[in-house]
N, C-alpha and C positions, 0 to 999 in steps of 0.2 A: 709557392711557399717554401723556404728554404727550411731543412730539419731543425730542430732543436735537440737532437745529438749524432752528433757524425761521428763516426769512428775508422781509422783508414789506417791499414796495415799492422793493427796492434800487435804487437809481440811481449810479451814477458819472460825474464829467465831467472832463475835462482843460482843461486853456486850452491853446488853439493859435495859431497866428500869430504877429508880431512882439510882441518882446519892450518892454515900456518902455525905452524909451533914458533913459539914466544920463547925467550931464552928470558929465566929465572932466577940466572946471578951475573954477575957485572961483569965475570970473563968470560959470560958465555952473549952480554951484549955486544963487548967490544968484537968478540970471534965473527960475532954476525955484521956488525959495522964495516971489519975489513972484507970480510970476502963478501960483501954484496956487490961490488961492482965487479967480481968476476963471473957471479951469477947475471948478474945483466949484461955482461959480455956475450955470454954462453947462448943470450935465447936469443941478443942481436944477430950473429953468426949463422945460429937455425932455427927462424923466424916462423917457419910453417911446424916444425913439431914442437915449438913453445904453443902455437895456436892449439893444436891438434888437442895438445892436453890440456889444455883451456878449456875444449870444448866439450871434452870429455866429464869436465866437474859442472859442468851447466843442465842445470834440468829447464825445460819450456813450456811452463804451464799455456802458455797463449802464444801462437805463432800465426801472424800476419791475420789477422780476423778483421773485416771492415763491416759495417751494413748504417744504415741511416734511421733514423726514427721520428718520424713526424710531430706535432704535436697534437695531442688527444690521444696517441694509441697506448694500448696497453702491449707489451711484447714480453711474451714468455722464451726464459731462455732453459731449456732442455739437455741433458745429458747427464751421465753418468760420475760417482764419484773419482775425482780427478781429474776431471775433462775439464775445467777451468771455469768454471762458472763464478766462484764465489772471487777468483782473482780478479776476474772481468768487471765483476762489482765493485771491486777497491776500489779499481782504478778510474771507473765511472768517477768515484766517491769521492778521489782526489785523497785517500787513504796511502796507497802506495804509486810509487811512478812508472810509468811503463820502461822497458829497456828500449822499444823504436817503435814510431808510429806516432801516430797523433786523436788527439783527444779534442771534439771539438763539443761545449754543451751552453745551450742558450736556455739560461733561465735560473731561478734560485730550486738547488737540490736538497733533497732531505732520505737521510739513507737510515736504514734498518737493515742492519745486519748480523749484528751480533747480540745475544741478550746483555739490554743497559747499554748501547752503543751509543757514546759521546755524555752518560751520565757518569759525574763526579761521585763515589761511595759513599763522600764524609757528609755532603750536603743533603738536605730531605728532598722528598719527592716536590715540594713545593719550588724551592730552590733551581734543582734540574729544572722543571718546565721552563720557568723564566732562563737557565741559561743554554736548554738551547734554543729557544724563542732567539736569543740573542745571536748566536752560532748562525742562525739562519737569516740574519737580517731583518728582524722584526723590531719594532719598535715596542717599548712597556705597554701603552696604551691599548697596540693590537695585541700583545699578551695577554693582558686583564677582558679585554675584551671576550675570549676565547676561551679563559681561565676553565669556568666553570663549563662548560661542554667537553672538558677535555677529561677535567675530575669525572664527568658523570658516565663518558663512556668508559675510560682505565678500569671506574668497578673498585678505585681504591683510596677512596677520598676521605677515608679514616687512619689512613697510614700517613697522610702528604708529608706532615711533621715531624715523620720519622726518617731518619737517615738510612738512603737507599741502599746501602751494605747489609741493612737486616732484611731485605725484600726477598720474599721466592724469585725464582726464576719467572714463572707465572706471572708475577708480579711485577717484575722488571719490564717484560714483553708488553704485558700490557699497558700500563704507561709510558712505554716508548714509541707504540704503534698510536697512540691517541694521539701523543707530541708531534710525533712525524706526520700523519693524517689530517691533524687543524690548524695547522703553523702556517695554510695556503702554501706550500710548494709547490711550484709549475712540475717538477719534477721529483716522484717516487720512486724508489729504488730497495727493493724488498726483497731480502733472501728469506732462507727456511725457517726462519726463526717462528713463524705464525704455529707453527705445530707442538709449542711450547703450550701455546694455551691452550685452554679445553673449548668443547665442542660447541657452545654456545658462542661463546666470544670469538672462533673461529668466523662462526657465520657474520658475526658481525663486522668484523674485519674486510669478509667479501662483499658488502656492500654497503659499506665506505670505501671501498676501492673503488667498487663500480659506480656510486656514486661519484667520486672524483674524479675520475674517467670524461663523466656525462658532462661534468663541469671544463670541459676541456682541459684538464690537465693530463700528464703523459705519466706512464707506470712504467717500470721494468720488474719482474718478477721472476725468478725461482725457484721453482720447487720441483722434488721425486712426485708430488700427487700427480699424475698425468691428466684428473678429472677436474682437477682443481683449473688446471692451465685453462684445458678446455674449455670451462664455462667460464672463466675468468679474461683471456684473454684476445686479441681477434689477431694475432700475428705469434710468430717464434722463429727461433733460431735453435740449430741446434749445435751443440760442441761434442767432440771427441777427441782428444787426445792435446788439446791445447788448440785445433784449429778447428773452425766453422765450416759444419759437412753439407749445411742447410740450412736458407732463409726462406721467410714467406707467410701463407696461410696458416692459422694455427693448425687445422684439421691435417692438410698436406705434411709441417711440420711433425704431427703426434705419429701418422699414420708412416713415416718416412724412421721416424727414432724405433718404431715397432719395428718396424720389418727386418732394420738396418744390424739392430741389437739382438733380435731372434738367431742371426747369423753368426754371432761371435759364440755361441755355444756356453755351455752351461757348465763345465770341469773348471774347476778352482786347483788350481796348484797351491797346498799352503803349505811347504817346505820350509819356507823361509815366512811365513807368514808369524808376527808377533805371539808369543802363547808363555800361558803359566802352568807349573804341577812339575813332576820329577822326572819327566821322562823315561820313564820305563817303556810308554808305547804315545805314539806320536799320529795325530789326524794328518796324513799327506795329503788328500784329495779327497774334494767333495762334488756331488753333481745332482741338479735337481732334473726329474724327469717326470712323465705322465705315468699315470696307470699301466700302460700298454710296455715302460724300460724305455722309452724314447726320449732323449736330451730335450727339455722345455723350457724355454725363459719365459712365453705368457702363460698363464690359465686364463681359460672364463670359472666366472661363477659354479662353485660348487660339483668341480673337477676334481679326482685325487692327486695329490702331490707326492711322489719320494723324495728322500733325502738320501744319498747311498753315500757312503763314508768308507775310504779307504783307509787302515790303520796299519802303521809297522812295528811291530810288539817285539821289544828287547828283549824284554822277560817273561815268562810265562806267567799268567795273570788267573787270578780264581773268582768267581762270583765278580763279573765287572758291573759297572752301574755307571751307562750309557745318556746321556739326555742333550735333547734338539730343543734351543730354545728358539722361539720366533717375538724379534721384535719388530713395534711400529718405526716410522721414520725418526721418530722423536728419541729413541732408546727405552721407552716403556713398553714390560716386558706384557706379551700375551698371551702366549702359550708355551707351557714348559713340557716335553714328553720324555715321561723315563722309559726306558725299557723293563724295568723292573714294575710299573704299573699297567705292564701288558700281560703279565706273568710270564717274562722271554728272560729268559738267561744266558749270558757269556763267559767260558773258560774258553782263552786264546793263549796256546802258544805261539811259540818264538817262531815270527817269521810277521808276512802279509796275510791280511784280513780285509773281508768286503761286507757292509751289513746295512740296512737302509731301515727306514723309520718313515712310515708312509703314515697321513692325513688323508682321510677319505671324505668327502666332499665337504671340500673347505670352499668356507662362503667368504672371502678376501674380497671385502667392497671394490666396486668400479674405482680405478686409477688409482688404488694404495697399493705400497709394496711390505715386505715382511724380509726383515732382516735372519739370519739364520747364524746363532753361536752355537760349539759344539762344547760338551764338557765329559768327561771321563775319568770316574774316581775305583778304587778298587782298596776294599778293609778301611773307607773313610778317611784317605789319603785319593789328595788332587793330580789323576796321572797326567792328565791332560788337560787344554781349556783356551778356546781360541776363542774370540769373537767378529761380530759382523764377517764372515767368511764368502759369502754370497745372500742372494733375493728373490727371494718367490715375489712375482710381479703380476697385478691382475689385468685382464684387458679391460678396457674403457668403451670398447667400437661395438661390442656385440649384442645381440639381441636378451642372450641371457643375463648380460652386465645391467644394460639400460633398464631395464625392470628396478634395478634397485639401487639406480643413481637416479636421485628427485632432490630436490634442493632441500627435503627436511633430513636426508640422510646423513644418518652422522656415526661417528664410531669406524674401526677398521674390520669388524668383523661382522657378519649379518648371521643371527642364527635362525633355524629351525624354527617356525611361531606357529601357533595354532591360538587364531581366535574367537569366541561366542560367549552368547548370551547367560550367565547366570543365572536359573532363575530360579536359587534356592531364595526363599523366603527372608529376609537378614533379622526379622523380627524374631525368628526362632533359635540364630546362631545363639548360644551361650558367653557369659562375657565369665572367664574365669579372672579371681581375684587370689589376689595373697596376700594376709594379713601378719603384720611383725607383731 
């Protein structure tokens, strides 16, 4: 049985750097009229340092990646932000074109990728189904046909006649995943966007997948959940740095991006990393570690974590007011820690500073990860303020994880619980009233 999607030698590159400058009055177009053909001289004559700096403005999100996919499989694709994942998906998508390589795909595809991906704003929810029903090949009849299964899983069947520019995000997702999921696609194509919706509609998301699956239809998926991959899919791939370090078994796959990425270490250079506030004193480096001071990329279950924060203080600073925020994959925030709600205080002069902000058994569900921004205010002025800087990442493989990855599980955080029996009376609780 030949694939129904091959992929051989993919490459993508972007140009980056400065833009050609555009000349903005009429002698500065003719200026550029005459001497272009001395500039094209110039690079005829030296052909290898015209390339050289060509190659130099070229970023490569995907270089040479091939691997084949059968039909029926589900294949998760794995790696880290930047490492090409969502480029790979375009191009699946027929969104953007590759720079060399070839794309081969049998079958009609239906992609999710972006929230509202291929819905028109001005048109209602009604409207989009039927166009992209159409987008995909369908015919009115098999639209109508499908209509109402599609309303009843979205969840938003009182909105349809509204025009989807007023929808949540929430909203978008999930009428998009319905559309793309019943429209029969031989081919599913689903990035992170699932983690927009909430926890109920997730689940059911994973089994209409799995569902379609069973149906012999083919998926490509994904996602940072590494738990999710797991019971979701029986193959992956992994990316790192625009090229494919690993194909295969999922478990092989999961167990290969663990070990691989445990290696690359946990220091965050953020020198150059984007940030707001006055600069008076700047986050240079951050590094997550265990209990014990030792550089960590995984936990298990209900491990302590530090955060240790390098600072270079311009000025000398009174009463600082420190906070580690950790978000889900999504950007909803979970946990916010001041230093100031530990009763820990900071006056830093001028120079370098080291100070860390530890979480003592943090219960970080199997296969979710936690984003880490730092923020730094001093007399209610923003000194500092970077986000997503690095990730506290949980394991998926271990005995302590497995305990509390079950398919009712849900949410990114598992707390503390204590359960039993009640057996005060209810007949005797009092009901207080208030009367106006």
């Amino acid at each position: 049985m030949s694939p129904v999607i091959q992929v051989s030698n993919l490459s993508k590159a972007y140009r980056i750097g400065k833009k050609l400058e555009r000349a903005d009055s009429l002698v500065g177009l003719l200026r550029d009229t005459l001497t272009a053909p001395l500039r094209n001289f110039r690079m005829m004559r030296h052909p290898a340092s015209a390339e050289s700096e060509r190659d130099k403005e070229l970023h490569w999100a995907l270089r040479d990646v091939s691997f084949d996919l059968q039909q029926g499989e589900v294949l998760g694709v794995i790696g880290r932000n930047g490492a090409g994942k969502s480029t790979l998906l375009k191009i699946l998508s027929r969104i953007s074109e590759p720079t060399s390589g070839e794309v081969k795909i049998t079958g009609r595809v239906a992609s999710l990728l972006e929230v509202g991906t291929g819905f028109h704003p001005e048109l209602t929810g009604r409207e989009n189904v039927y166009l992209n029903g159409t987008i995909l090949g369908m015919r009115k009849k098999e639209i109508d046909r499908k209509f109402d299964e599609i309303a009843e899983f979205s969840g938003v069947e009182k909105f349809l006649d509204t025009a989807v520019k007023r929808y949540s995000s929430g909203m978008k997702v999930r009428l998009a995943f319905a559309v793309a999921a019943h429209l029969d696609p031989e081919i599913l194509i689903i990035d992170e966007v699932l983690a927009v919706g909430d926890a109920s509609f997730q689940k059911r998301c994973i089994e209409r997948m799995l569902e379609i699956s069973r149906e012999g239809r083919t998926i490509l998926f994904v996602s940072h959940n590494i738990d999710l991959v797991d019971r979701l899919c029986n193959r992956a791939i992994v990316l790192r740095g625009g090229g494919l370090e690993f194909k295969g078994n999922v478990h092989d796959a999961i167990a290969y991006y663990m070990a691989e990425d445990a290696q690359q270490g946990t220091v965050r250079d953020l020198t150059s990393h984007v940030r707001s506030g006055d600069g008076r004193a700047r986050f240079v480096q951050v590094e997550i570690q265990n209990a014990e001071g030792q550089p960590c990329d995984f936990f298990s279950i209900g491990e302590t974590v530090r955060v240790v924060m390098t600072l270079d203080v311009n000025f000398e600073l009174m009463d600082v007011g420190i906070a580690v925020i950790l978000s889900s994959a999504s950007g909803n925030r979970v946990v916010t820690s001041w230093n100031r709600e530990a009763d820990t205080s900071f006056h830093f002069d001028q120079g370098q500073h080291r100070i860390y902000c530890e979480f003592e058994d943090l219960k970080l569900r199997p296969g979710h990860e936690l984003w880490v921004s730092l923020w730094m205010e001093d007399t209610g002025s923003v000194v500092d303020h970077v986000e997503s800087v690095t990730e506290i990442r949980s394991r998926a493989h271990d005995e302590a994880s497995r305990k509390l990855s079950t398919d009712r599980a849900q949410g990114v955080i598992a707390l503390n619980q204590r359960w039993g029996l009640d057996r005060r009376n209810p007949s005797t609780t009092k009901n207080i009233g208030v009367s106006i």
